[in-house]
HTML snippet that shows the backbone in 3Dmol.js (N, CA, C, O; Angstrom):
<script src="https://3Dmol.org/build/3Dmol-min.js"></script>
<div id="view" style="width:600px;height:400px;position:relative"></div>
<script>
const pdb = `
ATOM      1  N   UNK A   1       2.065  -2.938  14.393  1.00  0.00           N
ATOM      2  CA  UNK A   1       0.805  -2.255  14.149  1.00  0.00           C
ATOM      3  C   UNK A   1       1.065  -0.770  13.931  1.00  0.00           C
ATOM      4  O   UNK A   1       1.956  -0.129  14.487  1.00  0.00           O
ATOM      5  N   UNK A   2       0.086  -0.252  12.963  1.00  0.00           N
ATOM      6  CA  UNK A   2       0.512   1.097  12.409  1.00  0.00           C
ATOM      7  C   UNK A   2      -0.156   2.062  13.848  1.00  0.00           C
ATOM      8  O   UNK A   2      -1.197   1.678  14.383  1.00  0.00           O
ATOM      9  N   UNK A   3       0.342   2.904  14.188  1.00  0.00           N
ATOM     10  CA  UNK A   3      -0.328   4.084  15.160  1.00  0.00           C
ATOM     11  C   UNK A   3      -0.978   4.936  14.381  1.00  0.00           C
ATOM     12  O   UNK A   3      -0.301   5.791  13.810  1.00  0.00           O
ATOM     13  N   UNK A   4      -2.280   4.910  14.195  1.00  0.00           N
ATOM     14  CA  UNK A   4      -2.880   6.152  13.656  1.00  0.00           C
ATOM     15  C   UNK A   4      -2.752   7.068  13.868  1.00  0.00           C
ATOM     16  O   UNK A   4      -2.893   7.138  15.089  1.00  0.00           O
ATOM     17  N   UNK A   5      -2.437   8.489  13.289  1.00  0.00           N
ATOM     18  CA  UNK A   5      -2.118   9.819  13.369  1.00  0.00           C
ATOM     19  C   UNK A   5      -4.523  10.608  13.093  1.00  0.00           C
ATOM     20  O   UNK A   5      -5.303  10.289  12.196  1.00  0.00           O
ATOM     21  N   UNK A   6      -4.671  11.193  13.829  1.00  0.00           N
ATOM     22  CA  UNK A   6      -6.327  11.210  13.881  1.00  0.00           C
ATOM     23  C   UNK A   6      -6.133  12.246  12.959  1.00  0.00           C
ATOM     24  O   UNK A   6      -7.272  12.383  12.512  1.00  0.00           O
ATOM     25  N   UNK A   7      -5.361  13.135  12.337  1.00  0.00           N
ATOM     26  CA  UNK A   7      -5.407  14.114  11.637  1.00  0.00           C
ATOM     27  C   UNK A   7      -5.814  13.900   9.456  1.00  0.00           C
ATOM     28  O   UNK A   7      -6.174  14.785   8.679  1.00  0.00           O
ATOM     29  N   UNK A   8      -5.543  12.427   9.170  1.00  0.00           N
ATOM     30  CA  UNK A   8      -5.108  12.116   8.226  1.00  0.00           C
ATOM     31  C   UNK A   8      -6.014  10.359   8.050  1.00  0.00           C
ATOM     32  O   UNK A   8      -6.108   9.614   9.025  1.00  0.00           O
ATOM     33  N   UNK A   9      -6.508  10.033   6.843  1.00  0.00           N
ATOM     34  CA  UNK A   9      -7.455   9.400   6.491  1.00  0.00           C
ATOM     35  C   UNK A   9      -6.739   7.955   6.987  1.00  0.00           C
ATOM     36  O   UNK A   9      -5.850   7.512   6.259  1.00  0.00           O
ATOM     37  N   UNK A  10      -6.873   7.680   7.436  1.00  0.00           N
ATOM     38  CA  UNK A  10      -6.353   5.723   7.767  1.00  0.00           C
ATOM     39  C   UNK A  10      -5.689   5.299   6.492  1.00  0.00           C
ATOM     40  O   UNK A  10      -4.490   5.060   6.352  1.00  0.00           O
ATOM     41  N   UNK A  11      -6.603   5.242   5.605  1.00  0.00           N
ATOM     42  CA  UNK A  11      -6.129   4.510   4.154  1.00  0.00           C
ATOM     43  C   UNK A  11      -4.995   5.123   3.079  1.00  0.00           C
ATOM     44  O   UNK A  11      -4.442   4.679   2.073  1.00  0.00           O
ATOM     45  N   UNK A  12      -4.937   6.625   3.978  1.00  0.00           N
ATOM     46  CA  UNK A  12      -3.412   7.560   3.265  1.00  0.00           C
ATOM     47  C   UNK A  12      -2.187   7.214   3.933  1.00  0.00           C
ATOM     48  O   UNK A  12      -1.099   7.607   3.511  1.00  0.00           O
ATOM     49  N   UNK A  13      -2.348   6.299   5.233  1.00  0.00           N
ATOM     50  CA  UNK A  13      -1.227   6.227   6.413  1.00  0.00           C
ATOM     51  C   UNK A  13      -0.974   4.950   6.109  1.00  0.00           C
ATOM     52  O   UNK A  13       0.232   4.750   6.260  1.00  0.00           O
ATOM     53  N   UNK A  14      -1.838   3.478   5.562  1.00  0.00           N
ATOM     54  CA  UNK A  14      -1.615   2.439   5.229  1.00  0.00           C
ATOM     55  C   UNK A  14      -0.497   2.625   3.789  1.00  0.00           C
ATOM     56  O   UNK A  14       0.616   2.132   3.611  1.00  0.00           O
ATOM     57  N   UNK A  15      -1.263   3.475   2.966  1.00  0.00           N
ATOM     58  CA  UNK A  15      -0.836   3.656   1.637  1.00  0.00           C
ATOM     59  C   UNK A  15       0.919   4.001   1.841  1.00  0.00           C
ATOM     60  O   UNK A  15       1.863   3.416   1.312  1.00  0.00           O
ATOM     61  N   UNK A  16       0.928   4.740   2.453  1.00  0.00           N
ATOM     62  CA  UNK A  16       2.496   5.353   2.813  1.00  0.00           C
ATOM     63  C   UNK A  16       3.625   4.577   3.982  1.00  0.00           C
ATOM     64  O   UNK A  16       4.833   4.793   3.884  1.00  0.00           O
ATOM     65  N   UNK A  17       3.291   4.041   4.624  1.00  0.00           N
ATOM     66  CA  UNK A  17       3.530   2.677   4.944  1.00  0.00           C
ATOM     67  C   UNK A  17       4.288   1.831   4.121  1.00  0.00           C
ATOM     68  O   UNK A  17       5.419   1.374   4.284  1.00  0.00           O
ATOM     69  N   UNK A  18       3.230   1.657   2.935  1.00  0.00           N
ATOM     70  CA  UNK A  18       3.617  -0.017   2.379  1.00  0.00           C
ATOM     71  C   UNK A  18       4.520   0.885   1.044  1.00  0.00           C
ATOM     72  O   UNK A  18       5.315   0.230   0.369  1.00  0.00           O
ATOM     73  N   UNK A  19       4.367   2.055   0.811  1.00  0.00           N
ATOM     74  CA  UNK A  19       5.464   3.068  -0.480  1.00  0.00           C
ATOM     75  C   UNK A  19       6.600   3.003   0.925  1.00  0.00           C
ATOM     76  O   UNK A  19       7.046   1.866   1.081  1.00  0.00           O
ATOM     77  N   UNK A  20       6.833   3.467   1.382  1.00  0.00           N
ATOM     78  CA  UNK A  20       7.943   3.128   2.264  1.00  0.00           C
ATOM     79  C   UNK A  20       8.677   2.116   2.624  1.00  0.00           C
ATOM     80  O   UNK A  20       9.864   2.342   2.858  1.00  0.00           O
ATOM     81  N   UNK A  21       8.101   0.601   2.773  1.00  0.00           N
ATOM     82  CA  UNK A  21       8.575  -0.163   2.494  1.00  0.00           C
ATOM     83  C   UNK A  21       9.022  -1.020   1.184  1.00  0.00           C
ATOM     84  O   UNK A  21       9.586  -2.094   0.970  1.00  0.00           O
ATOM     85  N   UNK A  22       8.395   0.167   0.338  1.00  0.00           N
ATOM     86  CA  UNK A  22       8.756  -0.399  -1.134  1.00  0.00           C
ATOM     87  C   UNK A  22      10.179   0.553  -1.288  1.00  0.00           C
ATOM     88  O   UNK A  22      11.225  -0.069  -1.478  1.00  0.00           O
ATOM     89  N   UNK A  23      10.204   1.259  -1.250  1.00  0.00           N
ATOM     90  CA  UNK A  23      11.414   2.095  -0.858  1.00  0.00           C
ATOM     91  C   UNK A  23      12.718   1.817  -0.288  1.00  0.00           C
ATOM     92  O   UNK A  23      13.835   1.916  -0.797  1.00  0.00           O
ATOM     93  N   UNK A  24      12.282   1.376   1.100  1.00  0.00           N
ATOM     94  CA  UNK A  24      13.699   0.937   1.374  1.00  0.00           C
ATOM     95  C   UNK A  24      13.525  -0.716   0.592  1.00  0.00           C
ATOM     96  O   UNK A  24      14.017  -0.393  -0.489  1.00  0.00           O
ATOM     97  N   UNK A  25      13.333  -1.524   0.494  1.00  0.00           N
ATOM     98  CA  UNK A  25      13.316  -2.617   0.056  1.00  0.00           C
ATOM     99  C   UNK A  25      12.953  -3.422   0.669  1.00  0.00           C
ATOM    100  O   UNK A  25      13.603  -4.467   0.650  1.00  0.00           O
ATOM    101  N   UNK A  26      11.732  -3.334   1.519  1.00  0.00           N
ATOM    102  CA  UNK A  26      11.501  -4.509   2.282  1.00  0.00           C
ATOM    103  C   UNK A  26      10.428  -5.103   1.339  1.00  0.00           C
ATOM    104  O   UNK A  26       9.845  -6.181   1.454  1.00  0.00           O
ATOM    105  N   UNK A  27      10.312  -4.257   0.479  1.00  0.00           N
ATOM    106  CA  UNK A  27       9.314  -4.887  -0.391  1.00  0.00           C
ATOM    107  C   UNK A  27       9.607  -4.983  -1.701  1.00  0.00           C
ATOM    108  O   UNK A  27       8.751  -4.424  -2.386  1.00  0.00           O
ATOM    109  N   UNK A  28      10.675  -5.581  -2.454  1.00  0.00           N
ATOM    110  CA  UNK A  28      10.811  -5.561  -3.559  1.00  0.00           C
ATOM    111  C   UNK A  28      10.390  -5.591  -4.938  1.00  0.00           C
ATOM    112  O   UNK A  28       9.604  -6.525  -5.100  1.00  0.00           O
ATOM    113  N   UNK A  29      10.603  -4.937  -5.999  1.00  0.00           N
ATOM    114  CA  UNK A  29      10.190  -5.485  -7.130  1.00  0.00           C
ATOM    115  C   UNK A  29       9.538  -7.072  -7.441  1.00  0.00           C
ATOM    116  O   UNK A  29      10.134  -8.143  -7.322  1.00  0.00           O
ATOM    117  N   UNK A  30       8.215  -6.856  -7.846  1.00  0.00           N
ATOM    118  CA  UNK A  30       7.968  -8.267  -8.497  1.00  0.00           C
ATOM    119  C   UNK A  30       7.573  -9.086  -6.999  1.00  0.00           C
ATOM    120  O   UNK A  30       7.041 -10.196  -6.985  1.00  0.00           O
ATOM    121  N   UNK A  31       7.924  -8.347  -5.825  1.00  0.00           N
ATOM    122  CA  UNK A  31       7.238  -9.200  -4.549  1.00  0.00           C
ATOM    123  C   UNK A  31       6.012  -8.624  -4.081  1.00  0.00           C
ATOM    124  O   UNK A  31       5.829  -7.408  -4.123  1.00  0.00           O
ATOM    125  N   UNK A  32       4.936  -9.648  -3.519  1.00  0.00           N
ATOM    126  CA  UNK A  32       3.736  -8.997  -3.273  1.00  0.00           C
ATOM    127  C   UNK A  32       3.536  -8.502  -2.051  1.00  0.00           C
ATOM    128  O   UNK A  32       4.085  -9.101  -1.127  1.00  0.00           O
ATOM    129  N   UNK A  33       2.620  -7.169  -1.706  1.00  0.00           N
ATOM    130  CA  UNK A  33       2.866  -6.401  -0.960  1.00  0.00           C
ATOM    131  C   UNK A  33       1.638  -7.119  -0.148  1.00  0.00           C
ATOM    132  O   UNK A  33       1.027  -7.903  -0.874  1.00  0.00           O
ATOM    133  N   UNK A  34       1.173  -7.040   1.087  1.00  0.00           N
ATOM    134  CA  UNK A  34       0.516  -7.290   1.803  1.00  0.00           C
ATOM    135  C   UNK A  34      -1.282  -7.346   1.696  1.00  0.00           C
ATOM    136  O   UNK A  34      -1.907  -6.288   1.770  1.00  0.00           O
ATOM    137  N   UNK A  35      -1.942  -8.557   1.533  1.00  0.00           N
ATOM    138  CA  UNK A  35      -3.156  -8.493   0.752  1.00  0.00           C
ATOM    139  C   UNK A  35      -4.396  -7.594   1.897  1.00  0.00           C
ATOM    140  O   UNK A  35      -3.984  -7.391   3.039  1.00  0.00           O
ATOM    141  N   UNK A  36      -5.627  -7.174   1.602  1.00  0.00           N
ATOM    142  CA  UNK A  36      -6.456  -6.734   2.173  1.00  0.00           C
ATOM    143  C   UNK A  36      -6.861  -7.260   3.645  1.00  0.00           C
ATOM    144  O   UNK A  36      -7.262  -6.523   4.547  1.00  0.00           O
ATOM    145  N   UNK A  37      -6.671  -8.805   3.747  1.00  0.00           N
ATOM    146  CA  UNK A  37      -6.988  -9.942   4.396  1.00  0.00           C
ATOM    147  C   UNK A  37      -6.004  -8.947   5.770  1.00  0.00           C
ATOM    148  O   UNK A  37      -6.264  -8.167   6.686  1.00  0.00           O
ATOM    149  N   UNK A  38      -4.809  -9.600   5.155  1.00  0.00           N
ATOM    150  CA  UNK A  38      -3.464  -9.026   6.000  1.00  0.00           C
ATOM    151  C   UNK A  38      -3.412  -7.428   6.549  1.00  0.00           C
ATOM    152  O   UNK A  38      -3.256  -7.100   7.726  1.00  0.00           O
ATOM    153  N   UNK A  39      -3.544  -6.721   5.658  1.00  0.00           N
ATOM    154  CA  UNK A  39      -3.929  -5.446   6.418  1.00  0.00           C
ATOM    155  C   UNK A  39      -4.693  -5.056   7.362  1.00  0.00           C
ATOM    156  O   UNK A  39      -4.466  -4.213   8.230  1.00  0.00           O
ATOM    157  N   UNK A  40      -6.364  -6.199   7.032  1.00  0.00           N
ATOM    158  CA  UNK A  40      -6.758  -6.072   8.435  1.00  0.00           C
ATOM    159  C   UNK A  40      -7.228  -6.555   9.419  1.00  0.00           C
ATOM    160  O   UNK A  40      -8.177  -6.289  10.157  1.00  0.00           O
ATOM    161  N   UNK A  41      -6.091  -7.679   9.343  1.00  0.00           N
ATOM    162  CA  UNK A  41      -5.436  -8.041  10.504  1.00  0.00           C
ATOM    163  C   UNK A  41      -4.307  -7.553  11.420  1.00  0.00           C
ATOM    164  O   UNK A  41      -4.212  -7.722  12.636  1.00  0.00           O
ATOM    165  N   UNK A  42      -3.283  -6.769  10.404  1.00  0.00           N
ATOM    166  CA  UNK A  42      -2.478  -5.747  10.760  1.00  0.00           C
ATOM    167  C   UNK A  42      -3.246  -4.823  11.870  1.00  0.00           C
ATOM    168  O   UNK A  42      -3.330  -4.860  13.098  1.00  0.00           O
ATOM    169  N   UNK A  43      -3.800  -3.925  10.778  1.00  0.00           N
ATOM    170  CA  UNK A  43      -4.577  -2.709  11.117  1.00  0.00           C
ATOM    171  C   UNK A  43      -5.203  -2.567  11.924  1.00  0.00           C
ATOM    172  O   UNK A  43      -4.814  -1.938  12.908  1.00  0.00           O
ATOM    173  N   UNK A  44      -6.643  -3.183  11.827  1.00  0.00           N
ATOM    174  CA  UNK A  44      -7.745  -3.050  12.148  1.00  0.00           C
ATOM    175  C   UNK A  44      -8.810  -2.650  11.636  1.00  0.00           C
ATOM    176  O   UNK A  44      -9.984  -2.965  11.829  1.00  0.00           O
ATOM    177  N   UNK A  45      -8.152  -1.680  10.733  1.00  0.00           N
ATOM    178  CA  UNK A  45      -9.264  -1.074   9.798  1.00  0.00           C
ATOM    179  C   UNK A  45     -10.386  -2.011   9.403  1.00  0.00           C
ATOM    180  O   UNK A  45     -10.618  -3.193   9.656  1.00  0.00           O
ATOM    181  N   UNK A  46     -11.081  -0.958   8.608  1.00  0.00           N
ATOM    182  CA  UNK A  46     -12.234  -2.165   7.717  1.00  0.00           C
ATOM    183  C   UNK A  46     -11.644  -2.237   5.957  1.00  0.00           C
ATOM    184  O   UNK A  46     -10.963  -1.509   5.235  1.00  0.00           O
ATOM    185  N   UNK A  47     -12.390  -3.614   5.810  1.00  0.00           N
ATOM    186  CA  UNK A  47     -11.919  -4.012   3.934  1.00  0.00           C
ATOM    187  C   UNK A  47     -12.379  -2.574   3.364  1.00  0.00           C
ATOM    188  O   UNK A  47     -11.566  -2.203   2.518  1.00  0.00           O
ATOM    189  N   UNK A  48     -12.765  -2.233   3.435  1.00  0.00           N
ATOM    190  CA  UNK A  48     -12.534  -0.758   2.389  1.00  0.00           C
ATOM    191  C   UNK A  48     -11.757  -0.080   2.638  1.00  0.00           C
ATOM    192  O   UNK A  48     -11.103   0.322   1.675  1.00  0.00           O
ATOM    193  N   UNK A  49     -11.374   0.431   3.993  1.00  0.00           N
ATOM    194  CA  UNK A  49     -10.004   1.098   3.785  1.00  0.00           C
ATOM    195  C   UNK A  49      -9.041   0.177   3.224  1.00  0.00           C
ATOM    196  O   UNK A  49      -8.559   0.566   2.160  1.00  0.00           O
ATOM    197  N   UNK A  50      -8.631  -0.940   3.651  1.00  0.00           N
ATOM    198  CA  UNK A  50      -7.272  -1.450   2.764  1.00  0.00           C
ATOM    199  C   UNK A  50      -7.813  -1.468   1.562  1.00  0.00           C
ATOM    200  O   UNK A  50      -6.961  -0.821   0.952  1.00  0.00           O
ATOM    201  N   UNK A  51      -8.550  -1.719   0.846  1.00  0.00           N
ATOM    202  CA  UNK A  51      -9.172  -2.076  -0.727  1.00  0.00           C
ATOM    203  C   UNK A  51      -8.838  -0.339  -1.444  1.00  0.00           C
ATOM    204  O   UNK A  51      -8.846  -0.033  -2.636  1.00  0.00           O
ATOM    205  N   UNK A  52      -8.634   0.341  -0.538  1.00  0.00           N
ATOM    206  CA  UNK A  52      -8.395   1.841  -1.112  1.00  0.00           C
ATOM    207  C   UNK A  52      -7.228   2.320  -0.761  1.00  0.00           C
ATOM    208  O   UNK A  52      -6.812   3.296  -1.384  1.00  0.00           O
ATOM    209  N   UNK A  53      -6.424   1.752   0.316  1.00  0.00           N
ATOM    210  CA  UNK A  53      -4.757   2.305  -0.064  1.00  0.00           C
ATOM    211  C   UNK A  53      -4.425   1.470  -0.897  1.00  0.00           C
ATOM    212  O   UNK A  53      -3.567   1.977  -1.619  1.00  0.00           O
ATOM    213  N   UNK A  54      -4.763  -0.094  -1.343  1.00  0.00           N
ATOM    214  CA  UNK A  54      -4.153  -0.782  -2.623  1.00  0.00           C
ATOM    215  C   UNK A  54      -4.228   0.035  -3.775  1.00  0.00           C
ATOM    216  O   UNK A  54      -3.336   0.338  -4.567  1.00  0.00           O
ATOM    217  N   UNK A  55      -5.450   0.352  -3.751  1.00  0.00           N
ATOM    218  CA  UNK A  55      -6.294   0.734  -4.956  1.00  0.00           C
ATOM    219  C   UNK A  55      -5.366   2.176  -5.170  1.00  0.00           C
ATOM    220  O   UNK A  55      -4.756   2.226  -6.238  1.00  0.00           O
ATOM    221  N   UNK A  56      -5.222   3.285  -4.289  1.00  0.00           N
ATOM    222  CA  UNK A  56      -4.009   3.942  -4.441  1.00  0.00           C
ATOM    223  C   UNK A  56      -2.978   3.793  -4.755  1.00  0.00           C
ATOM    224  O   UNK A  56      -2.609   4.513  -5.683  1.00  0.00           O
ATOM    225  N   UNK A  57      -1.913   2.753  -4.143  1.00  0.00           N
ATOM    226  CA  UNK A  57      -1.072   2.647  -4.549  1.00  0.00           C
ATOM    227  C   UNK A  57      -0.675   2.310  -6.057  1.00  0.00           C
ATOM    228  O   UNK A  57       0.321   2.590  -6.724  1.00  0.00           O
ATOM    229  N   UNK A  58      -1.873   1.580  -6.342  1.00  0.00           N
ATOM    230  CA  UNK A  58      -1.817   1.218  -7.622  1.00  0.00           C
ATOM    231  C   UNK A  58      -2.165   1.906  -8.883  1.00  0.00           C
ATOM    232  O   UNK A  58      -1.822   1.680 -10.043  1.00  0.00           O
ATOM    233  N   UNK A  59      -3.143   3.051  -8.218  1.00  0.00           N
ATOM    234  CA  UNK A  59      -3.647   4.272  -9.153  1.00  0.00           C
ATOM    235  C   UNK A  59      -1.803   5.178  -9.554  1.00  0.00           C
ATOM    236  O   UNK A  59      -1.410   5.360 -10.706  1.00  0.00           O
ATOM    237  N   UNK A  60      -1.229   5.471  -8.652  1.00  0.00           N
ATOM    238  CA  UNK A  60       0.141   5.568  -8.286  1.00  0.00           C
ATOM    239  C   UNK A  60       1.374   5.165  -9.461  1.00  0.00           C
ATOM    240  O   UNK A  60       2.112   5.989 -10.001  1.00  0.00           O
ATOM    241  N   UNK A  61       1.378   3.570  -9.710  1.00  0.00           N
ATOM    242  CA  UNK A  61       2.097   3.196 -10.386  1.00  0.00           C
ATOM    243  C   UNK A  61       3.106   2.601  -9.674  1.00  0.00           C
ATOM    244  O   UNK A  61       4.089   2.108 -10.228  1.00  0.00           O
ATOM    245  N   UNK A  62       2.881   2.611  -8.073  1.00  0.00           N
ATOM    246  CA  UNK A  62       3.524   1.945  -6.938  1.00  0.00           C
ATOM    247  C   UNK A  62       3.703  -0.005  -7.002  1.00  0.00           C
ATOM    248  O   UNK A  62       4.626  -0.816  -6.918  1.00  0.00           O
ATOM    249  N   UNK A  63       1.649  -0.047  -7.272  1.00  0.00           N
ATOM    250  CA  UNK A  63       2.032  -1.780  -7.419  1.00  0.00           C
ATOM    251  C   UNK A  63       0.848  -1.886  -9.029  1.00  0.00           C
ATOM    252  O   UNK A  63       0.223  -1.092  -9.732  1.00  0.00           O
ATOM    253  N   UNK A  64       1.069  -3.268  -8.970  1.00  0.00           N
ATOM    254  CA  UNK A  64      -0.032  -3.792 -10.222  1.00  0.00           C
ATOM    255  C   UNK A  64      -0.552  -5.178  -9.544  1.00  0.00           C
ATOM    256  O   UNK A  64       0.149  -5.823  -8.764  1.00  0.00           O
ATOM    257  N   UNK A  65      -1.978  -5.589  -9.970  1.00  0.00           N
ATOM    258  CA  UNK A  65      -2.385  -6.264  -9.714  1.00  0.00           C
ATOM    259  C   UNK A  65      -2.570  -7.514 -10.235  1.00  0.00           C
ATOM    260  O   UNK A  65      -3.430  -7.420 -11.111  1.00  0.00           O
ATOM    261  N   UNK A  66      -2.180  -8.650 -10.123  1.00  0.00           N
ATOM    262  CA  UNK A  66      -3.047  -9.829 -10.823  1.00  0.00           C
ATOM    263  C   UNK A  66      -4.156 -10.713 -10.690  1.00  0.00           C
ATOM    264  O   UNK A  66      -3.948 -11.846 -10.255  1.00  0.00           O
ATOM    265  N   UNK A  67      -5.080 -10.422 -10.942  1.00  0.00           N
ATOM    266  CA  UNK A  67      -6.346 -11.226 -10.620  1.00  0.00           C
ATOM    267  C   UNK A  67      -5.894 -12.645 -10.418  1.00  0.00           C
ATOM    268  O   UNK A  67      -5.240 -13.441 -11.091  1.00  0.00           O
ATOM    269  N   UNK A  68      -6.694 -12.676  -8.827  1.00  0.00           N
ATOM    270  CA  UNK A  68      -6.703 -14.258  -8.635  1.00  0.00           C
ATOM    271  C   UNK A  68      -5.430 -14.321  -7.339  1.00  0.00           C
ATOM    272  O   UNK A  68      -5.476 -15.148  -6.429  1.00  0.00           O
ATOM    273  N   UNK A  69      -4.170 -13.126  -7.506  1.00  0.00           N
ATOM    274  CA  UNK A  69      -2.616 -13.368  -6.887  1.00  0.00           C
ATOM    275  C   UNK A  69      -2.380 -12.409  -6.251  1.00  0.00           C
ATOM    276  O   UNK A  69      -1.420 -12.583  -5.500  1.00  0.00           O
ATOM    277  N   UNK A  70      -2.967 -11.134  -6.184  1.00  0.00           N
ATOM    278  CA  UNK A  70      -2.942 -10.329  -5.306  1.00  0.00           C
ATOM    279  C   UNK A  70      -2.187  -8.695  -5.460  1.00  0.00           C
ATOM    280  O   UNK A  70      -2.649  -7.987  -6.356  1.00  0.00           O
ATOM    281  N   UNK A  71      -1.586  -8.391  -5.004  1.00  0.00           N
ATOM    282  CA  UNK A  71      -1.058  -6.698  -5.666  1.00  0.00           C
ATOM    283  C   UNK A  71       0.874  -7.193  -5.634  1.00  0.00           C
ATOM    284  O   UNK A  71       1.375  -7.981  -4.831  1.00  0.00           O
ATOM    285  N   UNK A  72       1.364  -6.694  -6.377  1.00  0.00           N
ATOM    286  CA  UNK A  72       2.655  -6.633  -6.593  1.00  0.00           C
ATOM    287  C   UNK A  72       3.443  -5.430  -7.114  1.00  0.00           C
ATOM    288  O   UNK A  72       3.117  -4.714  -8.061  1.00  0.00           O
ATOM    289  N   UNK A  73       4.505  -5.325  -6.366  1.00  0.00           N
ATOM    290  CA  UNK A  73       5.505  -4.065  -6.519  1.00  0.00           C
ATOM    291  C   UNK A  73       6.114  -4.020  -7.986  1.00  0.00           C
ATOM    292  O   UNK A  73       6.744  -4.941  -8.505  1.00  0.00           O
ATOM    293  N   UNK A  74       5.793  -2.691  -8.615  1.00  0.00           N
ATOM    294  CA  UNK A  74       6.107  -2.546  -9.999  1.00  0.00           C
ATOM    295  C   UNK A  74       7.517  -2.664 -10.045  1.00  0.00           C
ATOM    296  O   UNK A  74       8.159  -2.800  -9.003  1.00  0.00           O
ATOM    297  N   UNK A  75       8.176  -2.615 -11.404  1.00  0.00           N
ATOM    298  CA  UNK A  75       9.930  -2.775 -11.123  1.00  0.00           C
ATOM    299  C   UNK A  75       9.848  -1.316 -11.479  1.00  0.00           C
ATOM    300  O   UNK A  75      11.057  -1.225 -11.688  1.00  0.00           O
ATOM    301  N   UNK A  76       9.544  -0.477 -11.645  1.00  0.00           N
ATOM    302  CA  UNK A  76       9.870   0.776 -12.294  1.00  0.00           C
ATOM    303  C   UNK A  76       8.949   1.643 -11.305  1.00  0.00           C
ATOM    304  O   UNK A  76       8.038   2.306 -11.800  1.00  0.00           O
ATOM    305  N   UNK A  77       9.135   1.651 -10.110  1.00  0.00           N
ATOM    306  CA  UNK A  77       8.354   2.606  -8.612  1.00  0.00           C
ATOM    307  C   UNK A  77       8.044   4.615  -9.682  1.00  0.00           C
ATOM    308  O   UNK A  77       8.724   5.332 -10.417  1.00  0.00           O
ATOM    309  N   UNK A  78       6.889   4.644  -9.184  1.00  0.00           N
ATOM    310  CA  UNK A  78       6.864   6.172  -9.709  1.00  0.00           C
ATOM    311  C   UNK A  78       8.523   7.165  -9.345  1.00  0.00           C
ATOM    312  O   UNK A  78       9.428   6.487  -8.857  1.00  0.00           O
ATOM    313  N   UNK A  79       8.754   8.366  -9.546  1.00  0.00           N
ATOM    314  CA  UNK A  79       9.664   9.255  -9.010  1.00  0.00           C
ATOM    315  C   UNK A  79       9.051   9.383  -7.459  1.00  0.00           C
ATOM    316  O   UNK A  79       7.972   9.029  -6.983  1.00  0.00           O
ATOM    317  N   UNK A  80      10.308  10.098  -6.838  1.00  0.00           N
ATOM    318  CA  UNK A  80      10.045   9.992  -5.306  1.00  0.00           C
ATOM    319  C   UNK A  80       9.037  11.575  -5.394  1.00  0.00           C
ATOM    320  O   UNK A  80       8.780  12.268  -6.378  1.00  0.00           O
ATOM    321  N   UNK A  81       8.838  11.663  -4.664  1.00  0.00           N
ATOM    322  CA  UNK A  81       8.293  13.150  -4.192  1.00  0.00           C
ATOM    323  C   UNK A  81       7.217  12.835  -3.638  1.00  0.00           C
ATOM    324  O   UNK A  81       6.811  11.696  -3.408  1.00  0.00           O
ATOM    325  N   UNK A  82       6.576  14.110  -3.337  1.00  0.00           N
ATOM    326  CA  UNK A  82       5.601  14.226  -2.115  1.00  0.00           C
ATOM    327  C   UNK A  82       3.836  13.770  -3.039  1.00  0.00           C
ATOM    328  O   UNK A  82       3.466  14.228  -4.120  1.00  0.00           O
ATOM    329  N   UNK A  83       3.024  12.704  -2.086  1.00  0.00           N
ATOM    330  CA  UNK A  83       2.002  12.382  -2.512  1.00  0.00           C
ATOM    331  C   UNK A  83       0.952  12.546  -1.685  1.00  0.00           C
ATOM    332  O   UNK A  83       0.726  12.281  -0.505  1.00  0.00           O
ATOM    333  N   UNK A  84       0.219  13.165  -2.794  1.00  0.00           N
ATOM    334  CA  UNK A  84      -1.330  13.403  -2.479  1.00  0.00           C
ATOM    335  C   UNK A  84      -2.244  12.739  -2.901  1.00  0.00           C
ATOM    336  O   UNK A  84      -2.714  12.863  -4.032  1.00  0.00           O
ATOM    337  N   UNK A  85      -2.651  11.879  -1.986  1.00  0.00           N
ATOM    338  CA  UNK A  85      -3.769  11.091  -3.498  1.00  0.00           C
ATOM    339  C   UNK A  85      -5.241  11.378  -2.681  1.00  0.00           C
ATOM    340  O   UNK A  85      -6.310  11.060  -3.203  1.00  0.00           O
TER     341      UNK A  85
END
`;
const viewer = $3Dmol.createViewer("view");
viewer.addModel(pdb, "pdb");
viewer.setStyle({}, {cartoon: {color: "spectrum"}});
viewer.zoomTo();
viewer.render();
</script>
């Protein structure tokens, strides 16, 4: 379970999380990253926060989505550096 930091939006700490595990590779190319369902059950949060770090990550260029299958890790991850979304 993620520890919330109270300084910083829930759905920026999910978002960076799951880019981190796309990073080191626990989440590979072409594998799907953890659905809304799963996050909050993870989390705790509510479906709109996870529906908006996906929705980030994916604004990003982090994952892509397929209707119907859920969000998946792009093969070509943005450049590393620092994100603000």
């Amino acid at each position: 379970m993620i520890e919330f930091a109270e300084d910083r939006p829930k759905w920026e700490q999910i978002a960076e999380v799951i880019r981190q595990r796309i990073t080191d590779g626990t989440y590979p190319p072409r594998t799907r990253v953890p659905s809304v369902q799963q996050i909050v059950e993870e989390t705790g949060v509510a479906v709109d926060t996870a529906q908006k770090a996906l929705r980030a990550l994916r604004d990003e260029g982090w994952t892509y989505t397929v209707r119907g299958m859920g969000s998946f890790v792009t093969t070509e991850p943005p450049a590393a550096g620092p994100r603000n979304a």
